[in-house]
Structures are given as C-alpha cells and as structure tokens.
C-alpha positions in Angstrom: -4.5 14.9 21.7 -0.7 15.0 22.5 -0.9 14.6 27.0 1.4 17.2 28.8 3.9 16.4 30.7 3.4 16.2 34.5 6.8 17.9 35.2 7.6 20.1 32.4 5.9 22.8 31.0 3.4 23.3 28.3 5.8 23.4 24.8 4.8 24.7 21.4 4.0 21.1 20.3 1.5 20.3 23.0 -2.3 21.0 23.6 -3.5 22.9 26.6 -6.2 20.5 28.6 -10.1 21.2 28.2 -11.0 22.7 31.3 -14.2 21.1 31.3 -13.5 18.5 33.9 -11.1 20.6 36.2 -8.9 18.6 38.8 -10.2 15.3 39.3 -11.6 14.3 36.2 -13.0 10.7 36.0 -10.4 8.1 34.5 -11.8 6.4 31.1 -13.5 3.2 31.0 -10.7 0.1 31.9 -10.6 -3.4 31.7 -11.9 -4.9 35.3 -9.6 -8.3 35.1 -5.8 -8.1 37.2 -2.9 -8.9 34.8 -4.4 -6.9 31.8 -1.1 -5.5 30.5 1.2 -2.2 32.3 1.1 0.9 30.3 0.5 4.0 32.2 -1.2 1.7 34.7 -0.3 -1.0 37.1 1.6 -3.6 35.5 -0.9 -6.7 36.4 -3.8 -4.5 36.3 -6.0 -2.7 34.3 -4.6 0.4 32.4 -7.5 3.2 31.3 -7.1 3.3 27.7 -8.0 6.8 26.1 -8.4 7.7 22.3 -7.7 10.7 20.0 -8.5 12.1 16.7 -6.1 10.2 13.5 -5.7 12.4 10.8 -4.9 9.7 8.4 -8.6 7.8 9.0 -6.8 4.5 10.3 -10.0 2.0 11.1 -8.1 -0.6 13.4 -6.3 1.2 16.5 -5.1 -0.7 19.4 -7.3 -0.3 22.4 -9.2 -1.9 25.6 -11.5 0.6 26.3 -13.8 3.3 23.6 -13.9 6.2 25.6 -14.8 9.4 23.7 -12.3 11.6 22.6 -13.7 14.6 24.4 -13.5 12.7 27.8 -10.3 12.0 26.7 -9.1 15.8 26.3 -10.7 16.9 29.5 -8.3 14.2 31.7 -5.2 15.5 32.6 -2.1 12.7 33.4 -2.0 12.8 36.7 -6.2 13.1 37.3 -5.9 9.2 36.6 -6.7 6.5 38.8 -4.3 3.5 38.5 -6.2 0.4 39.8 -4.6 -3.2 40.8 -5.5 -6.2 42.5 -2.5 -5.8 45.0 -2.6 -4.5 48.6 -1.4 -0.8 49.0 1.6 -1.6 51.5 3.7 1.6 52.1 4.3 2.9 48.4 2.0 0.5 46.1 3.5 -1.0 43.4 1.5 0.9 40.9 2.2 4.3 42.2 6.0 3.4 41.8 5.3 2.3 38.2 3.2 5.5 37.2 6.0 7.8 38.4 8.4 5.7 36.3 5.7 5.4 33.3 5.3 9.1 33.2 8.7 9.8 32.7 9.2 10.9 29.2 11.6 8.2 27.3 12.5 9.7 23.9 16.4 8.6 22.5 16.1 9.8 19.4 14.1 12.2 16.6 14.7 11.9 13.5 13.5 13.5 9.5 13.4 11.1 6.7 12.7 12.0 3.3 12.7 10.7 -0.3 15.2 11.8 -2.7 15.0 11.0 -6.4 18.4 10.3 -7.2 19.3 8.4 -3.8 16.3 7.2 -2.8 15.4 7.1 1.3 17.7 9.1 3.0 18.3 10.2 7.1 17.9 13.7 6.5 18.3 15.0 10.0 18.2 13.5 13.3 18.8 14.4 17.5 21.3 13.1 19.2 24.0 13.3 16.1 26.0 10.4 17.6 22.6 8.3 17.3 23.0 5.2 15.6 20.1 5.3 13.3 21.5 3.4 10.3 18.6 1.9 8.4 16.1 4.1 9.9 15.4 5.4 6.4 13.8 2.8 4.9 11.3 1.6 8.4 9.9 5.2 8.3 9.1 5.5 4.6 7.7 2.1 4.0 8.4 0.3 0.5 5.0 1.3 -1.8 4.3 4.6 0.5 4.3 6.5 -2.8 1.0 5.0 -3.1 -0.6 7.0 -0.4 -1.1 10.3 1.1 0.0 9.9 4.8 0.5 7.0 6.5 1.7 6.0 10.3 4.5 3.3 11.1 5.5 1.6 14.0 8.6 -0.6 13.7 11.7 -2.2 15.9 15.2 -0.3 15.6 17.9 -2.3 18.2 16.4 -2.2 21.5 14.0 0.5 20.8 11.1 1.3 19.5 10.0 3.6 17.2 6.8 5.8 15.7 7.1 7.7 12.1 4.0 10.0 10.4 4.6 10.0 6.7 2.9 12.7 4.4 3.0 12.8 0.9 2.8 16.5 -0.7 2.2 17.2 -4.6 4.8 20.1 -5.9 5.3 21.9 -8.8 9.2 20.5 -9.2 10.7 18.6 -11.8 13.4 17.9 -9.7 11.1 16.2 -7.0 9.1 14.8 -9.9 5.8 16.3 -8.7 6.2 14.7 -5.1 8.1 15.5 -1.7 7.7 12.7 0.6 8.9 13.0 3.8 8.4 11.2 7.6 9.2 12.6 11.2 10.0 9.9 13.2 11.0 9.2 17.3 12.9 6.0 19.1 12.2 5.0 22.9 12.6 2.1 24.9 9.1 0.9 24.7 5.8 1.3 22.1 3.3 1.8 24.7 3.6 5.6 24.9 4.5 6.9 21.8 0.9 7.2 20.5 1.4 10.5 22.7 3.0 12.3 20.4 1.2 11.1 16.9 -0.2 14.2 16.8 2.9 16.2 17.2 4.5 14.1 14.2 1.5 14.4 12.1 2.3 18.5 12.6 6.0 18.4 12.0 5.5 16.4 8.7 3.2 18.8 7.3 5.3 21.6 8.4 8.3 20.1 6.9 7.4 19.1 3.5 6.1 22.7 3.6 9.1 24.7 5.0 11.8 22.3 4.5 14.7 22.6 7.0 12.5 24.3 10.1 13.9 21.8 13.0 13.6 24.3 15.7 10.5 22.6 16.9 12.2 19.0 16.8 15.3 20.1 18.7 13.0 22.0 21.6 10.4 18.3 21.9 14.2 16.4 21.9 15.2 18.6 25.0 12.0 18.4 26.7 11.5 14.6 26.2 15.2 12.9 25.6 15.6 10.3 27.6 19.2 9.9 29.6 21.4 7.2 28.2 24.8 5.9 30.2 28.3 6.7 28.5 28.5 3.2 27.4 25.3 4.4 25.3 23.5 0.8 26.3 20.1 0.3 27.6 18.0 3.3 28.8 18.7 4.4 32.5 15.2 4.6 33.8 13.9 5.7 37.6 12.0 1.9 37.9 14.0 -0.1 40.6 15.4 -3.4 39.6 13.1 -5.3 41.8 10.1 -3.2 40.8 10.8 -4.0 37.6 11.0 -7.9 37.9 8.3 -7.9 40.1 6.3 -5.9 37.5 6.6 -7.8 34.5 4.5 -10.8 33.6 6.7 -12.6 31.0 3.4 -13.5 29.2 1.4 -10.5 29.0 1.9 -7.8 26.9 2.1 -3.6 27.7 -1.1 -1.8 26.2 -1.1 0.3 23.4 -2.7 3.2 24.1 -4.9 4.1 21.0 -4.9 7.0 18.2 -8.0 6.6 16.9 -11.6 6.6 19.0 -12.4 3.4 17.3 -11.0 0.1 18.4 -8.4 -2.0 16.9 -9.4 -5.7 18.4 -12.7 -6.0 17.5 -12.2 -4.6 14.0 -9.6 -7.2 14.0 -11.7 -9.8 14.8 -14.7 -9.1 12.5 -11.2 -8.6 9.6 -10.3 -12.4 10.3 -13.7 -13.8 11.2 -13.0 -17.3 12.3 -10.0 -17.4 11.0 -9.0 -15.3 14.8 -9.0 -19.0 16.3 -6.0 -20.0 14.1 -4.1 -16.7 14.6 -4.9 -17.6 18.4 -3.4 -21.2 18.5 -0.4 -19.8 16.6 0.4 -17.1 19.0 0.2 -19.1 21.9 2.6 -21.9 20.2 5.3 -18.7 20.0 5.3 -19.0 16.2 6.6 -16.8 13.7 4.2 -14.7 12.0 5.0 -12.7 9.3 1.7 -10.4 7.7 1.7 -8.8 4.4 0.0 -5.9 3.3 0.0 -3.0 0.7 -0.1 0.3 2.2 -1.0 2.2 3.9 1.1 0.3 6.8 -0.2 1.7 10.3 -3.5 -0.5 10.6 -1.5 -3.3 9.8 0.6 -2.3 13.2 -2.3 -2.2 14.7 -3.3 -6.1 13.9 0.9 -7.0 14.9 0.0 -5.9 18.5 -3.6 -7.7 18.2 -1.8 -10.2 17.9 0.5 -10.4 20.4 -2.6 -9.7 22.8 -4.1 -13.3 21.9 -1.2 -15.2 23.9 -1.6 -12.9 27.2 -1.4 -15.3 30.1 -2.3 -13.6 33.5 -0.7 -16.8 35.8 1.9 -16.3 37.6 5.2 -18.4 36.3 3.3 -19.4 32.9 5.2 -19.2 29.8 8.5 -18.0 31.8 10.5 -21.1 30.0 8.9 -20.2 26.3 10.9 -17.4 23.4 9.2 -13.9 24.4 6.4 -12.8 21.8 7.4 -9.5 21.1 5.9 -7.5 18.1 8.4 -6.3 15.4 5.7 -4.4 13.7 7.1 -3.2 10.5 10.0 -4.9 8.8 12.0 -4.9 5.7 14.5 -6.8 3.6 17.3 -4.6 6.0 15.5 -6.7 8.5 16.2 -10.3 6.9 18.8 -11.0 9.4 17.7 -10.2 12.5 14.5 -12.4 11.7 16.9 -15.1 10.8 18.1 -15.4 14.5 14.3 -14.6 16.2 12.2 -17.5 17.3 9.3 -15.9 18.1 7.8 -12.6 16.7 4.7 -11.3 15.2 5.7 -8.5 11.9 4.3 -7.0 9.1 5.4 -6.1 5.7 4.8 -4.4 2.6 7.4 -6.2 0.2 6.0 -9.4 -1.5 9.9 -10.9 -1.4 9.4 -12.2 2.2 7.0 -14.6 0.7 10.0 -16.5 -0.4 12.1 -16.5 2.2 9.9 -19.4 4.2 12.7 -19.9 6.4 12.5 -16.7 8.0 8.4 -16.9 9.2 6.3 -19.8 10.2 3.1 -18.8 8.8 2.4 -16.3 6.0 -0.7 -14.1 6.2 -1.8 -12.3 3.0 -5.0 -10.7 3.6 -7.3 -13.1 5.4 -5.2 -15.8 3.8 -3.3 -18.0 6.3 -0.7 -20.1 4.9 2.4 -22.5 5.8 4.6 -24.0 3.9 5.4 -26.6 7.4 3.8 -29.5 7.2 3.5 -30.0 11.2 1.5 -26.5 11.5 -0.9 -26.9 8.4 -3.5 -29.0 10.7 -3.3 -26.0 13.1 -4.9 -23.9 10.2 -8.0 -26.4 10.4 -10.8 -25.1 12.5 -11.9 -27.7 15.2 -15.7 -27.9 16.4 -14.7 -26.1 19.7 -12.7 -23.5 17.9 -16.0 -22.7 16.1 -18.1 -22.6 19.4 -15.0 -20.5 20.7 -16.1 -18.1 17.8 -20.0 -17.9 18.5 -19.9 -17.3 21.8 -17.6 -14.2 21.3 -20.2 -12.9 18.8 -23.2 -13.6 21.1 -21.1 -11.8 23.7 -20.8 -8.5 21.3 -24.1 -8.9 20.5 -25.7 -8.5 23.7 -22.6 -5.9 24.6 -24.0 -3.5 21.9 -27.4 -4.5 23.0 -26.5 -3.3 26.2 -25.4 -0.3 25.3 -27.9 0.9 23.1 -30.7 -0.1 25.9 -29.1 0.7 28.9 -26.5 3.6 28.0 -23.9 1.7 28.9 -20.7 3.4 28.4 -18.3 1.4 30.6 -18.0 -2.1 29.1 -15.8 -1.9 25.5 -15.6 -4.2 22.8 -11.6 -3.9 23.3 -12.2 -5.0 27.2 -14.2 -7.9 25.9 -12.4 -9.4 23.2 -8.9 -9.5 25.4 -10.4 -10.6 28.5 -12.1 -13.1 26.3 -8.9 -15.0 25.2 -7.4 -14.2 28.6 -9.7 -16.3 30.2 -9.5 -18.6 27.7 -6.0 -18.6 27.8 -5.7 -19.0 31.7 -8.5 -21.7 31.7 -6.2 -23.8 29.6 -3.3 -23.7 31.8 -5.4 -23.4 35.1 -6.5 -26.9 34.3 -3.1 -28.2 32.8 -1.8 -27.1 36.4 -4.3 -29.2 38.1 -4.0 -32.3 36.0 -0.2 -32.1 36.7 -0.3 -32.1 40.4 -2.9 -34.7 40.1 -2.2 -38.7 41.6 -2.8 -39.6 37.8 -1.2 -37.0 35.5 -3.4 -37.9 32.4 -4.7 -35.5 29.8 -8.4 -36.8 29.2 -10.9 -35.7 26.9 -12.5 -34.9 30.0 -9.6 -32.6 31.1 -9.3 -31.4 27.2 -12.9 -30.3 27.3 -12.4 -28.4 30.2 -9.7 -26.4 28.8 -12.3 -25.6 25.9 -10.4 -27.8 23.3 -11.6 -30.2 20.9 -10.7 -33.8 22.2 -9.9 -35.1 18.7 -9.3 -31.7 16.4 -7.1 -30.2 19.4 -4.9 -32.7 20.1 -2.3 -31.5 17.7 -2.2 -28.2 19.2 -2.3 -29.8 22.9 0.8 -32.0 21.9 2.5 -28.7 20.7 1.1 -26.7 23.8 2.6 -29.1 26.1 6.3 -29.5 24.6 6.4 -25.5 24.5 5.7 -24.8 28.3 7.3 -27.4 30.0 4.3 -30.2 30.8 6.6 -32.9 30.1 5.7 -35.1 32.6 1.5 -35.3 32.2 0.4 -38.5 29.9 -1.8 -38.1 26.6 -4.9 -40.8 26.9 -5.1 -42.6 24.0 -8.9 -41.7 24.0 -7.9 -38.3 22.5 -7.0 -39.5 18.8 -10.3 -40.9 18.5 -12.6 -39.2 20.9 
C-alpha cells in the first residue's frame, strides 16, 4: 500500500484509501515504551508501525508492531495518533515532528539497468544535475542475475536510498535472453521510503516492459522532490533547529516502517538463535559489522537495521560521546573507501572479496557464522551463562506472547514490540545501574552491581571493560572479584 500524501493530490502511482474505516480510523498496534525510535511518530515515543503486501515474498521485514494489512489500507495518514511521554505545552513536540515527517523528502529517482557490453549503467535519472555516480552498481546488486526481483536499500552520500529490481526473460540475442533493470529513489532518511516500494515494484515491471516510459517517474519526482539549497548541501526541511536537537536521541534509532505483514526482528532472532546475544554485545561496543549474503539482498537489509535496533539506548545523555551506529545497508567494492574512514557501521554484502579486506569490518558474519580475525573481540563471540538466560527468557516471553494471542485474541502486543523493548530494557538496565554505581561514595563495579546489569560476573567482564572505555565510565573501579567470581 503506497500512503497518499496529506497535501497533494491522489497521483497515478498511488492507491485510493479503503473506505472501510472512514475518518478516524484506529491507529495500528505500537510499542507502549517512550524513546522507541521517531518515524512518523514522536521522536522518543512509540511510532504505529503498519505493513503491506511484498511482491518479492521477503520473510524478514523491519517492524514493531504486526498489524494486518487490511487495517493497514483502511488508515489514512493523518487518521493517526502520535503518542509520547511528553506534556502537550502549546504545540507538542510530536505534532511539530509529524508535520515535518509527513513532508515528502525525495532528491532524486533514478532507472538502472544491465547492459551486456557495459555492464550496470545510470540509464535515466531526476534531477539531471544529480550526482548519482556509483548508483549503478547499489541498485543492481553483484549476483542479482541469480534472481527474479529483489529489493535494496543502501547509503549514497548523505542520503538514503530504496531500488526494486526485476528480472524479465526476452527473446533477444542482443540482451542474451535477459533485461534486468531497477527503479530506484534517494532521500534524507530510510524511515519512509518503504512508502513507495510498491510504486517501484510497478515502474520496474513497466519498464523492462515498455522501455523508455518515464512519464510516470518525472510526475512522482514533481509531486515528492524534496527542495535542496543552491549550494546543493543538506536537505532544507520545515523541522526547527531546536526541534530537531531536542528530537533526536543519539542512541536510538528511527523505525523502519515495514513492507511485508510479517515481522523482521523476530524472524531475525529465531535466524541467529543464540547467537543474537553476540550480535547484541557487538552493536552496543559500536563495532564494525560487515554481513554477507548471496541474493536476494533485501532481507539481508532487513537484519542491517535489526541490528542497529539491539544498541537502542532510551537514557537521556547515554552514548552521546560514542561513533553513531548508523546502518549502511548494502555496500560494494565502490564502497571500500568510505568504510575505510567509518568507525562504526552495520552493512551487508553480496561480494565474497570483503572477506579479505579484515581491515575494513570488525566482525564478519556469513550466514549464522560469526567470525573475527581480532584477537580482543574473539572472547565476545563466547556465550556467557547470563547471555544464555538472556536468551530463554526472551523465548518464554514469545511463548506465552503467542499463547496469549491464540487464547485471548490478543491483537495488540507484537513480537516486533517485544523483542526491541526487550533489549531496550536490557540496554537501559545496564547503564541505569552503571549511573548509580558512578555517583555512588564507592565507585566499584561488583559482581553484585554486574549481576544487576544482567551480566555474567566472570564471562562479562571482557565486554564490561570494553563497555566502560566506550561511554565514558572512566572513573568507576573494576573489583578484583570479577575475574574469578
């Protein structure tokens, strides 16, 4: 379901509302916790997360809540409600933030395709002056040949973008029995482009089909173009400058509205197994993380911004000294030097080369495999006893979640809301108690206090060490208890 705009009219591209639910339609299912990510919500609150239909079958969207798609269609943008933990003084924060998150924020659209003799080439693209060198080969992923349609997010400057491959058998010698093509868009930020997935989806099909029909591309530029200054620097938004800064938690990531009614966290969860307590530890030390994949590339997007989600702190001033853990989401070898210079990042990729180029991640992941080649991070990829505990008590939890549902009907509580609150809390208990033991009369970290965080006294204490470097904690002491504990 591609959502209207609330201030332009309905375009050729975009789906007319069910008229099911007229006016005010109940917002989807959201997570109940403040500081839960911004999106179309409050930044520091909850965002309702809605789904639609994936043509390509993708099993592991990004998502906090599981709403069905239908509810979906039948709620209009502005029939949402936009809930925070902070006082409604005058204009409230979160109005000022949905106006500003509404706001379309498209730079760029763009058609690549596959040419035999030259391989990926920009075919045509919106604004001409657009600098969309290297564009080519993010939206046509090395080994997409391999499959019919694919989705890819991926990191282009400052921006952003989303690209819907298709792959389309022809009778041409010329094409060599294949046209392969992707329709692509750039904006400031990943949390709204799974808006127009379904638009992209079209406009590939129709180009591989009609090759050369752009009139629909240059009418969704218009509508949705975002204004850039002459300088043609950062995005000029409506957001205030002290909206913004008081909007943004440095350590908690926007949600990613989902494409797909399933969710992505938990069947990212159940992909790793335990091995999510590692990927955990290693996202809240800021480290590198470079995942490999064949195609199709667009679930392994998905488990980038899972990722990122582990490390959400909701405390204020938390992690404000630490590298920001942005994903990169898809990257190539075009994208070996801008890696080089990155100290904190969560990618994916499809090219088996990156596995040599250890200087460039921190930790490899093929599969379920998770691998360093640094000697001070290969205890980290041990599982301590609490880690393990960590992990049964997030089962038990789904457990008696889907209990709860099938019993009771309940249709509010997700899997997605569980999981992220689940390592939020976790997350905030850690540095909740760190706080406390700091402004203590003895400053000592004791198995007591360790425990407390939900760390193991003895198999944790690497991880604590590293923890405490990272954010700043430089004046608590380590008991000597905790090596042998």
């Amino acid at each position: 379901m591609v959502e209207r705009a609330d201030r332009a009219p309905l375009l050729d591209w975009e789906e007319v509302p069910s008229t099911d639910k007229p006016g005010g339609a109940a917002p989807s299912p959201g997570c109940s916790a403040p500081g839960f990510g911004w999106s179309s919500g409050a930044p520091g609150g909850p965002a309702p997360s809605r789904s639609a239909p994936n043509a390509d079958g993708c099993s592991a969207p990004p998502a906090t809540s599981s709403a069905p798609a239908a509810a979906d269609e039948a709620l209009p943008p502005d029939g949402e409600e936009h809930l925070s933990d902070s006082g409604a003084e005058e204009v409230p924060l979160e109005d000022r933030m949905v106006k500003w998150e509404e706001k379309d924020q498209i730079v760029s659209v763009f058609v690549v395709a596959f040419n035999t003799r030259s391989g990926n080439m920009l075919e045509w693209c919106l604004p001409k002056d657009m600098d969309l060198e290297g564009v080519e080969f993010k939206a046509i992923a090395s080994g997409s040949h391999r499959v019919t349609t694919d989705f890819i997010y991926f990191r282009k400057g400052c921006f952003f973008g989303l690209a819907c491959f298709a792959n389309m058998p022809v009778e041409s010698t010329a094409e060599r029995g294949a046209r392969m093509k992707s329709v692509g868009i750039l904006s400031p930020s990943y949390t709204l482009l799974y808006r127009y997935m379904s638009f992209l989806e079209h406009q590939v099909r129709l180009q591989l089909q009609s090759p050369g029909h752009y009139s629909p591309l240059e009418a969704f530029y218009e509508d949705k173009r975002a204004l850039l200054p002459p300088s043609g620097g950062d995005v000029v938004t409506a957001l205030p400058a002290n909206v913004w800064g008081a909007a943004i938690n440095h350590s908690m990531h926007p949600e990613m509205k989902i494409t797909h009614p399933a969710g992505c966290m938990s069947q990212f969860i159940r992909f790793f197994g335990e091995q999510i307590m590692v990927l955990w530890k290693l996202a809240l030390l800021r480290r590198r993380i470079l995942i490999f994949s064949p195609p199709p590339v667009g679930v392994v997007c998905y488990r980038v911004y899972c990722c990122c989600c582990l490390a959400n702190v909701s405390i204020p001033g938390v992690g404000v000294a630490v590298p920001e853990f942005r994903p990169f989401f898809y990257v190539n070898v075009a994208d070996i030097s801008a890696l080089e210079n990155e100290l904190a990042y969560v990618a994916c990729t499809t090219e088996k080369i990156f596995e040599e180029k250890k200087d460039l991640y921190d930790v490899y992941v093929d599969n379920q495999n998770v691998k360093t080649s640094r000697d001070g991070l290969k205890p980290l990829l041990r599982l301590s006893a609490a880690d393990r505990e960590k992990y049964r008590k997030l089962t038990e939890q789904r457990q008696m979640l889907l209990y709860s549902q099938e019993e009771n009907g309940d249709c509010v509580s997700s899997e997605e809301d569980l999981f992220i609150l689940f390592f939020l809390e976790q997350n905030n208990r850690i540095f909740q108690t760190l706080s406390e033991v700091a402004g203590s009369p003895d400053p000592t970290v004791t198995p007591d206090s360790v425990r407390a965080m939900g760390l193991d006294p003895h198999g944790d204490r690497l991880f604590l060490l590293h923890l405490l470097e990272l954010y700043g904690y430089d004046t608590l002491l380590v008991s000597e208890q905790l090596c042998c504990s």
